[in-house]
C-alpha positions, -999 to +999 in steps of 0.1 A: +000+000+000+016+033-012+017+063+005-006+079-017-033+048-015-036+044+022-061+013+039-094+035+036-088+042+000-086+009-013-109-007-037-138-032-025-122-028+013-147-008+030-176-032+016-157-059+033-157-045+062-197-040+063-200-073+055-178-085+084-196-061+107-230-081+099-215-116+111-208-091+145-243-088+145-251-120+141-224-139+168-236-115+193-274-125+184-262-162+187-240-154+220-264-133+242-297-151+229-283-185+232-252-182+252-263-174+279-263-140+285-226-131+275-213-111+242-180-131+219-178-097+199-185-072+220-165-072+248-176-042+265-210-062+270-192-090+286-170-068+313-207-051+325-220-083+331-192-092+352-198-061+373-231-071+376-223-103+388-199-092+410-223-068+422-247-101+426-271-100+398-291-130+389-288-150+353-252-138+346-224-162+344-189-150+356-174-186+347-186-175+308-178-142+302-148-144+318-140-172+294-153-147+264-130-122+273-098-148+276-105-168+246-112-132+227-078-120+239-060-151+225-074-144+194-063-112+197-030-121+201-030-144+173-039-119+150-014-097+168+013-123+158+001-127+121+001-086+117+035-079+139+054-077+107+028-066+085+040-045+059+020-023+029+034-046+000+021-076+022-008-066+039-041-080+021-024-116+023-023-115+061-061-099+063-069-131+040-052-151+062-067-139+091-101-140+075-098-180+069-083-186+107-118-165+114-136-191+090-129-221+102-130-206+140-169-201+130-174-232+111-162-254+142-186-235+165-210-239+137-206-276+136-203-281+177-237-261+178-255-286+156-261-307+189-273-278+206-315-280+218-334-265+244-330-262+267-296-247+260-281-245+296-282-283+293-252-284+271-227-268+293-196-284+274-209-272+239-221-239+249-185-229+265-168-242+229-189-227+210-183-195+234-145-200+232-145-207+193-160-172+184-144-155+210-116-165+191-124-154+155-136-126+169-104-114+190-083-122+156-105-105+137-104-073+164-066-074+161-059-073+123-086-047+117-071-029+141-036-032+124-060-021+092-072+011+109-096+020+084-117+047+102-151+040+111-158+005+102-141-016+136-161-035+126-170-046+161-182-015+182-203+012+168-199+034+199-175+061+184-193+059+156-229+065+165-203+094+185-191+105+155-223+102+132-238+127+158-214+153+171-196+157+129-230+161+118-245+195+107-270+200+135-235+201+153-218+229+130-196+196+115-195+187+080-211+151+076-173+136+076-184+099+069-218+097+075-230+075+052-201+045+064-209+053+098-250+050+088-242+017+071-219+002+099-251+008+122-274-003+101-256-038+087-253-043+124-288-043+134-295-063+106-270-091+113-283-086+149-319-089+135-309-118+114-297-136+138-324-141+164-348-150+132-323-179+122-318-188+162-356-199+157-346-223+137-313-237+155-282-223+171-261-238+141-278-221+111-268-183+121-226-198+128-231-217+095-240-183+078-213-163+097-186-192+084-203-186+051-199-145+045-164-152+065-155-174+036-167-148+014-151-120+028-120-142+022-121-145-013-131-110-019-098-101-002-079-125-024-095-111-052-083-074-041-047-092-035-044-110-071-054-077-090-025-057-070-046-032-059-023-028-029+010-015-043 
């Protein structure tokens, strides 16, 4: 990546990142509605409930957000390791890279949550896997769109930018700067949120299958930036 094409101007890698902020919508549907009350994306989520707990609240499990937050740090680390030596000229084949690790991660929980009935809390072994095994994609994920720093799509939390959307807007003497990534990154979000519960009807495997699914897809699309050099 030149100096003069930095990350947020490059071709197709915005859309990407809406895309993977939908599957954030829909692993947090899957992990609060079927969980168990704890988030594997949002982490915020998960270190409020701990307070809570702490503070003695009833139907909040320390024992599984704790293991949200540890398994989403390892990820994070991996994906730290895979972008320590990241460079422009290299950068797109560790994001695909990353993107497949995230793949399977979700595919495994996928295939671990086909067992998974009501009632839910029932399942204890399967529920913390498939707690730990998108934890996981998520922290890697965190980590190398971090390294990507593409502003506004995290991709995870939309609380800067809902920040953003409102205090650069005109009602607050600011220009608009972004507003319609920050609108989309909101909006995709909900939907994968909204998504989510609607295919949790059905099982707790169908929504992971789906996430493994735009993952995969997300994958190729960044291959597909890498093979056409877009990134020089």
């Amino acid at each position: 990546m030149s100096a003069s094409q930095p990350s947020d101007k490059v071709i197709g890698a915005p859309a990407i990142l809406v895309a993977m902020t939908c599957v954030t919508g829909i692993v947090d549907a899957v992990s609060f509605l079927a969980l168990g009350h704890v988030f594997t994306a949002n982490m915020t989520g998960n270190i409020v409930f701990l307070g809570f707990a702490i503070g003695g609240a009833a139907g909040v499990s320390i024992q599984r957000s704790l293991l949200a937050v540890s398994c989403f740090m390892i990820g994070a680390l991996v994906g730290g390791r895979i972008t320590a030596r990241m460079t422009p000229q290299d950068s797109v084949r560790s994001v695909i890279r990353a993107s497949i690790a995230e793949g399977v991660l979700l595919l495994a929980a996928a295939t671990i949550a086909i067992g998974l009935t009501m009632p839910y809390e029932s399942h204890q072994l399967e529920l913390n896997a498939v707690v730990a095994a998108t934890a996981l994609a998520m922290g890697l994920r965190n980590a190398v769109v971090r390294k990507l720093a593409i502003p506004d799509l995290t991709t995870t939390v939309l609380t800067l930018t809902i920040t953003g959307l409102a205090a650069d807007s005109s009602l607050a003497g600011g220009g608009n700067l972004r507003w319609s990534r920050r609108l989309g990154s909101i909006l995709v979000m909900l939907g994968g949120a909204a998504a989510g519960a609607l295919m949790l009807r059905h099982s707790v495997a169908l929504p992971l299958f789906a996430c493994a699914a735009i993952t995969a897809a997300c994958a190729f699309a960044w291959l597909h930036i890498e093979s056409k050099g877009r990134l020089q």
